[in-house]
N, C-alpha and C positions, 0 to 999 in steps of 0.2 A: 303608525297609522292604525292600529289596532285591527281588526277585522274586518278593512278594505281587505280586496284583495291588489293584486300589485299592478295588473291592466285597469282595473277602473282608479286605481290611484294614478297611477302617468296617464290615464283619460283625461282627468279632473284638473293634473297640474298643465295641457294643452290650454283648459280655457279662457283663462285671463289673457295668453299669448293672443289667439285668435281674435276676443274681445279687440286687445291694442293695435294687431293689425290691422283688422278690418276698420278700427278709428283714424289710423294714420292711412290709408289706403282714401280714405274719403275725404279727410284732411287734404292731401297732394291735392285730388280733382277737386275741391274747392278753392281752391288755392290757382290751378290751372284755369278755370270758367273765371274768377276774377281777373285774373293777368290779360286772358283774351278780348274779355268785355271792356278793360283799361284803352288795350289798345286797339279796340272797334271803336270807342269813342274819339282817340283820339285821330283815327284815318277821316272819323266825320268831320272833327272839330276841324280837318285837312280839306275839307270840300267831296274827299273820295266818294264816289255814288255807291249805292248797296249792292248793286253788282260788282265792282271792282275792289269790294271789301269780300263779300263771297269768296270771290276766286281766290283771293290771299290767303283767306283764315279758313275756310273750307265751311264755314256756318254760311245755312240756309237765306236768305233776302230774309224770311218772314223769323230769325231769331234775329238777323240785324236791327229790324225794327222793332222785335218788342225789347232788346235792350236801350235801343234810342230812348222810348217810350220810358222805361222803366227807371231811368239817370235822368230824366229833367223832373 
């Protein structure tokens, strides 16, 4: 490493890790908010009212409907 010294060298070789974490960390919760929006539409496609979707998924009335909104 020439004239690094050896703390900002193992500094330096953290950040790519951190980069890939924080990708795959964001990756998961995209991945989660899809799968729940999946299965809000389909409680709708089920007749369930947005209150009895609420209490299930724990999401607000007012994000049930802007996913309704958002998928037609």
């Amino acid at each position: 490493m020439g004239k690094m010294s050896i703390e900002i060298h193992e500094e330096v070789l953290k950040w790519p890790n951190s980069f890939y974490d924080r990708g795959k960390k964001e990756g998961i919760e995209q991945g989660e908010r899809k799968a729940k929006e999946q299965f809000v539409r389909k409680l709708l496609q089920k007749g369930m009212s947005h209150a009895e979707i609420s209490e299930l998924t724990g999401l607000s009335e007012v994000a049930i409907k802007s996913m309704t909104i958002a998928g037609e």
